[in-house]
N, C-alpha and C positions, 0 to 999 in steps of 0.2 A: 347358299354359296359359301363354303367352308375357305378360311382363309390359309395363309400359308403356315401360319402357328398350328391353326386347328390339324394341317396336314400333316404335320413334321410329328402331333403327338401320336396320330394313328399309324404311321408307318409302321412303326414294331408290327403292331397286330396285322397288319395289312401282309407283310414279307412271311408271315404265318401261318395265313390265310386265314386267318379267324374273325373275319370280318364280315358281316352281313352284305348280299348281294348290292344292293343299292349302294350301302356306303364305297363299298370297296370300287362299283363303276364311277364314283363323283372323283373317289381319289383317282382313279384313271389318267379322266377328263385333266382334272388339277396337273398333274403330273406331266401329259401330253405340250402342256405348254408352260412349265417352271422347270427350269434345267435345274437350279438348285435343292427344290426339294426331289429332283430326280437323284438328282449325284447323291444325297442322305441316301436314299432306299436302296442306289447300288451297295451302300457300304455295308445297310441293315443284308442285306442276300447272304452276305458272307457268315454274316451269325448266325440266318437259320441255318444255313445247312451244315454248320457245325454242331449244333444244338439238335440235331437231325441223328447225331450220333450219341448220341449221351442217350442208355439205358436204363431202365428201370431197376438196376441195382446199383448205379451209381445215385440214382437220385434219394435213394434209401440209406447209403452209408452220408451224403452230404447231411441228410437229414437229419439223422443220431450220429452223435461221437464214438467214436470205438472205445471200448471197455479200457483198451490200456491207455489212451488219451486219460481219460478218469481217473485210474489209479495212481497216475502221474500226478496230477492235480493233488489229488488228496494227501501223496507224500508228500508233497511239498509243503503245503499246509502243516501239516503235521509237523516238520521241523522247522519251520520258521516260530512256532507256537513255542518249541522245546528253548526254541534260542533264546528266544523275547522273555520267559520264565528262570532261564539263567542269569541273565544281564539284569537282571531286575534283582539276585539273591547276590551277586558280585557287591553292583549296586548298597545295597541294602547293607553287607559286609565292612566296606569302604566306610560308612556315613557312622556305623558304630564303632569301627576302631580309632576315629578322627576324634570323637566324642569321650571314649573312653583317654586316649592322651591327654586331648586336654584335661579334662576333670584332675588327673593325675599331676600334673605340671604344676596345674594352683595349688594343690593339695602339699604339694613338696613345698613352694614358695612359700604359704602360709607356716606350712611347720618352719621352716630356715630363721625365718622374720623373729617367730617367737623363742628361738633357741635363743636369739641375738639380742632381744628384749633383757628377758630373765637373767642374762650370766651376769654373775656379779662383780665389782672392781676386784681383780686381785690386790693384796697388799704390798708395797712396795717400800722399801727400803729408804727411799727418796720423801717419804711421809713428814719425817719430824723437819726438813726442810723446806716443806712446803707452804708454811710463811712467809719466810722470807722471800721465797719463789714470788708467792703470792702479792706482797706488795710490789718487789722489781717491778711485777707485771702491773700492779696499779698505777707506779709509778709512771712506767711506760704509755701504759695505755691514756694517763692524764695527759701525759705530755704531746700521747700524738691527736688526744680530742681538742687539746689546744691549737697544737699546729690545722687540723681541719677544721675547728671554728675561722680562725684566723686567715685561712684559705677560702672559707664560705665567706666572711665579714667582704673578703676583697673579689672575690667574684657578683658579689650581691651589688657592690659599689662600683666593679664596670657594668654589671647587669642595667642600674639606675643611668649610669652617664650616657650608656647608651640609649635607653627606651627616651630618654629627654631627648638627645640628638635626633632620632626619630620624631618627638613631637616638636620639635624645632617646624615650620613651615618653610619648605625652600623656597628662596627668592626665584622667580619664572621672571621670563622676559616677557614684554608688556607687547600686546600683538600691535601691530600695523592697524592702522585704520581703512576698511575698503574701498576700494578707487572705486565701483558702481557704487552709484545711488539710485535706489526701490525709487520711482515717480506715482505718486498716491493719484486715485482717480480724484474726479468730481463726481459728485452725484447728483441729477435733477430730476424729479419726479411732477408727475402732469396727471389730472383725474376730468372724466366725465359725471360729474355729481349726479346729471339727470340720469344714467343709464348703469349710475352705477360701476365703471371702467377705471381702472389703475394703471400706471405703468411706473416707472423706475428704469433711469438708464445710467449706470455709470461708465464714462469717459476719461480714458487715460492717451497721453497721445505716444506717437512708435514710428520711428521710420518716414516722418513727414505724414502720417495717417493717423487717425484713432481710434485703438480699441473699444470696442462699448461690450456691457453690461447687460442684458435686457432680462427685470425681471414682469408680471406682468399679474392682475389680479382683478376678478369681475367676469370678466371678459366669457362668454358662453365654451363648454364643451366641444371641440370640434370645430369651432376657426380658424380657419389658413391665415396668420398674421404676415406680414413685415413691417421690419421699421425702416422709414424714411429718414434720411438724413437732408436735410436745408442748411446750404449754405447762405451768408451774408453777399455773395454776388448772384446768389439766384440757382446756383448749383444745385441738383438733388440730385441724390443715389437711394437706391430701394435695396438692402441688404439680402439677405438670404432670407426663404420665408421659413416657419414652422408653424405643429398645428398644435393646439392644446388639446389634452386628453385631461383626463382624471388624477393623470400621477403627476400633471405640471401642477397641481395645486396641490396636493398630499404632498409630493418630497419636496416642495418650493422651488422651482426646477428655474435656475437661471441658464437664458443663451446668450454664448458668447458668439456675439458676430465683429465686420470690422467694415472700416469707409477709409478711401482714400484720400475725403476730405479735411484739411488740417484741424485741430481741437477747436485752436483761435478762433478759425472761422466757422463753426457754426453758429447756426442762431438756433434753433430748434428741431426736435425730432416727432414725429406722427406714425403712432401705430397703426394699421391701414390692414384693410382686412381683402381676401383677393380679389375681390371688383374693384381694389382702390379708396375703397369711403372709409375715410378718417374714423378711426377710433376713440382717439386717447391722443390731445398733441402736450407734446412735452417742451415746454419752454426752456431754453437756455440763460441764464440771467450772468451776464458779465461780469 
């Protein structure tokens, strides 16, 4: 059973008739009951029988180019070649007359420079006073290396009064002292010698409650903990639980949990594993 795809590619051949007796009665069948790939095949009708009309000398000029199609082509070619050959001698023209100036340019520079070297003082009438010239000019010139020492002496000496005013230390005003004060926890820590069990809770107290600390050490891979907080009137709370893994003892992982029981009153904390059985209890010492 040939699908609607499989239909749709044989239509061409089918509106041609070039199609083997069987297949062409399956596409029938197909056809008699798919309006879709029916309405394609009306459309295919229309190209055979235009294709119905097309000779066997049109299919022979389609097939080869016509001789002046070619000669066109090949003009063309041919000057596009002549052009590309030109542009390239233009080209090539431009890049040695650029080279040639310049070369020429320094060539003059150079000569000018040495004319201007070589020439020598003419003689000047002004000669046998040029002693006296001469000293005016020492004179002067002493006078004004005076005046710019003198000028440096005193700029070197605001230079100096200032870099001191800079390492002067400027007085600051003295800060305020801060109205919060940090409340440092307490620490108590509690061990099961026999089994080998640690813990460490630090308690800071907050808001009528107290923060805790819990770090925790011994204690096996894969234990659901919490810690219990006991109160002095009999009060317990059971915090939040967590479980040790591998990286609670590589990164020394403290949790921070909290109880709403006040610091005062506690008396002791018990690490407590999920069925409840005491751990690790952590004494409180007043």
């Amino acid at each position: 059973m040939m699908t609607c795809e499989e239909i749709r590619l044989a239509l061409g051949a089918h509106a041609l008739g070039a199609l083997e007796p069987e297949e062409a009665e399956e596409i029938d069948t197909h056809l008699a009951t798919c309006e879709e790939c029916g309405a394609e095949l009306l459309d295919l009708e229309g190209v055979a029988g235009f294709l119905g009309k097309v000779s066997e000398a049109d299919v022979a000029l389609v097939a080869s180019p016509p001789q002046q199609v070619l000669d066109r082509l090949l003009r063309d070619r041919a000057r596009r070649h002549r052009r590309g050959r030109l542009l390239v001698a233009v080209a090539a023209s431009a890049a040695v007359l650029v080279v040639g100036g310049t070369v020429w340019t320094v060539a003059q520079q150079q000569g000018a420079g040495q004319t201007a070297v070589s020439a020598p003082v003419a003689d000047s009438p002004l000669r046998e006073n040029a002693p006296y010239v001469a000293s005016d000019s020492a004179r002067s010139d002493g006078s004004a290396r005076s005046d710019v020492s003198d000028g440096n002496e005193a700029g070197d000496a605001s230079e100096s009064a200032a870099e001191e005013r800079l390492a002067r230390p400027t007085p600051t005003p003295s800060r305020a002292p801060s109205l919060l004060k940090t409340v440092e926890g307490e620490e108590f820590a509690g061990a099961d010698e026999a089994a080998g069990y640690r813990a460490t809770v630090s308690a800071s107290p907050v808001n009528g409650g107290t923060n805790l600390l819990v770090r925790i050490a011994g204690i096996p891979v894969g234990t659901t903990c919490r810690l219990l907080v006991v109160g002095a009137d009999g009060e317990r709370e059971h915090t939040q639980s967590w479980t040790i893994d591998r990286k609670t003892y590589e990164d020394k992982a403290v949790f921070p949990r909290e109880t709403r029981i006040p610091m005062a009153s506690i008396v002791r904390f018990e690490v407590v594993d999920a069925t409840g059985k005491t751990l690790v209890t952590v004494p409180v010492r007043k």
